[in-house]
C-alpha positions in Angstrom: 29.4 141.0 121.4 33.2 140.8 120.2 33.8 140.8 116.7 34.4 137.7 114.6 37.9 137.7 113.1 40.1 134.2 111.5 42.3 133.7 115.0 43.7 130.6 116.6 42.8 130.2 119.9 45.1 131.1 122.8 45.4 129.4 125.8 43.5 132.0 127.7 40.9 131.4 125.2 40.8 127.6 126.1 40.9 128.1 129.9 37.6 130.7 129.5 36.2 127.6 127.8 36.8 125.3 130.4 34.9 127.4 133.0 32.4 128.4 131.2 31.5 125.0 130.2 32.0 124.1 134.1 29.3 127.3 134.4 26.7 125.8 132.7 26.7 128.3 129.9 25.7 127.4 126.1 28.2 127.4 123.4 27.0 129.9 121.5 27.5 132.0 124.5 31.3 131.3 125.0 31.5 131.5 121.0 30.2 135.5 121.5 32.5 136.0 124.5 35.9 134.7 122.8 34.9 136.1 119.4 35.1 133.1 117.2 32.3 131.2 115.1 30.2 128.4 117.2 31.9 125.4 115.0 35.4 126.5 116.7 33.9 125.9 119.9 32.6 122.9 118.6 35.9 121.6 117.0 37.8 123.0 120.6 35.7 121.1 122.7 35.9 117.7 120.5 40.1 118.8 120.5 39.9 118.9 124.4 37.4 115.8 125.2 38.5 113.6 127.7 36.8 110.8 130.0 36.8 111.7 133.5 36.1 109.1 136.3 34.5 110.2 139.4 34.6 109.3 143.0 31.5 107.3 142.6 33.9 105.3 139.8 31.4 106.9 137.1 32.6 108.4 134.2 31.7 111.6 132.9 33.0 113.4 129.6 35.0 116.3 130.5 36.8 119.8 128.4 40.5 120.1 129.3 42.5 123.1 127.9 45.9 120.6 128.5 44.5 118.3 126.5 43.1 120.5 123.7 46.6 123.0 123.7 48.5 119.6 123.4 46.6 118.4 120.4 46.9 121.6 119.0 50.6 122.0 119.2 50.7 118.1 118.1 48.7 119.6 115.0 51.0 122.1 114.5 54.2 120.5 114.8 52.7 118.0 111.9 52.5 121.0 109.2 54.9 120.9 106.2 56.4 119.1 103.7 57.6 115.1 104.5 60.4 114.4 105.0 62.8 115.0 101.4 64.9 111.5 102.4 62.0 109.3 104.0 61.1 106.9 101.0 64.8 106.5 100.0 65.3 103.4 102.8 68.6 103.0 101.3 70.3 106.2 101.7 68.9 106.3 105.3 70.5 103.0 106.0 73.9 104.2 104.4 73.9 107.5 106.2 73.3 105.7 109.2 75.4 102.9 109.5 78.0 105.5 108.5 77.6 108.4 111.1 76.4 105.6 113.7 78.8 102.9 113.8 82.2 104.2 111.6 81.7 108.0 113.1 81.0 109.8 109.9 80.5 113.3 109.7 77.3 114.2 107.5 79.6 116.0 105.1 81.7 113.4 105.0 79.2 111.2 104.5 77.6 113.0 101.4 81.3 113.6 100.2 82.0 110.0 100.2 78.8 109.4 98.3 79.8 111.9 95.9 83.3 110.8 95.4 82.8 107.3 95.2 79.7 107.8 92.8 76.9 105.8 94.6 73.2 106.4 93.1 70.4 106.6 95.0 67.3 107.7 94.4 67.4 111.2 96.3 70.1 113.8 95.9 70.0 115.7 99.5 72.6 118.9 100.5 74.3 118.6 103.7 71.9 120.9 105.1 68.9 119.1 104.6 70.7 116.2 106.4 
């Protein structure tokens, strides 16, 4: 029995899941083999779920690693603050219309702003935009 340690799964990981699912054997089982608590198997499996239709046009409920890593990189990608400029609808209109349609740069943008003295409700660098 491997020892438990705080990991994310890998996508070796989720392919051992798949066939040991596909081998009939119990969760707890693949849980021991990858070295990670039952409820990650648990939460894996639930990540991966997907309805599969078979030849016979019966569904059956299926585990598929794609699925799962996808989710997971969704997941990840989602992490972090919001977006510093996304409730200021007017700024994001300004900057818009002015890099869109009169070819702005984004400095030039926030040195317009600047020089002309416009208020908005968030100050942002020219890096953040």
């Amino acid at each position: 029995m491997k020892r438990r340690r705080f990991r994310h799964l890998t996508w070796t990981d989720r392919l051992k899941i798949e066939a040991m699912l596909k081998a009939g054997r119990h969760k707890q089982e693949i849980a021991d083999e990858i070295g990670v608590h039952l409820r990650t198997i648990y939460n894996e499996i639930k990540r991966g779920r997907y309805m599969h239709t078979m030849t016979d046009l019966t569904e059956e409920e299926r585990y598929s690693p794609d699925i799962a890593e996808a989710a997971y990189r969704e997941n990840l990608a989602a992490k972090g603050p919001d977006l510093k400029i996304g409730r200021d609808h007017k700024l994001a209109q300004h900057i818009e219309k002015k890099i869109g349609e009169e070819g702005y740069s984004p400095a030039a943008v926030l040195g317009e702003i600047k020089e002309q003295k416009i208020e908005f409700d968030t100050t942002i660098c020219e890096s953040t935009l």
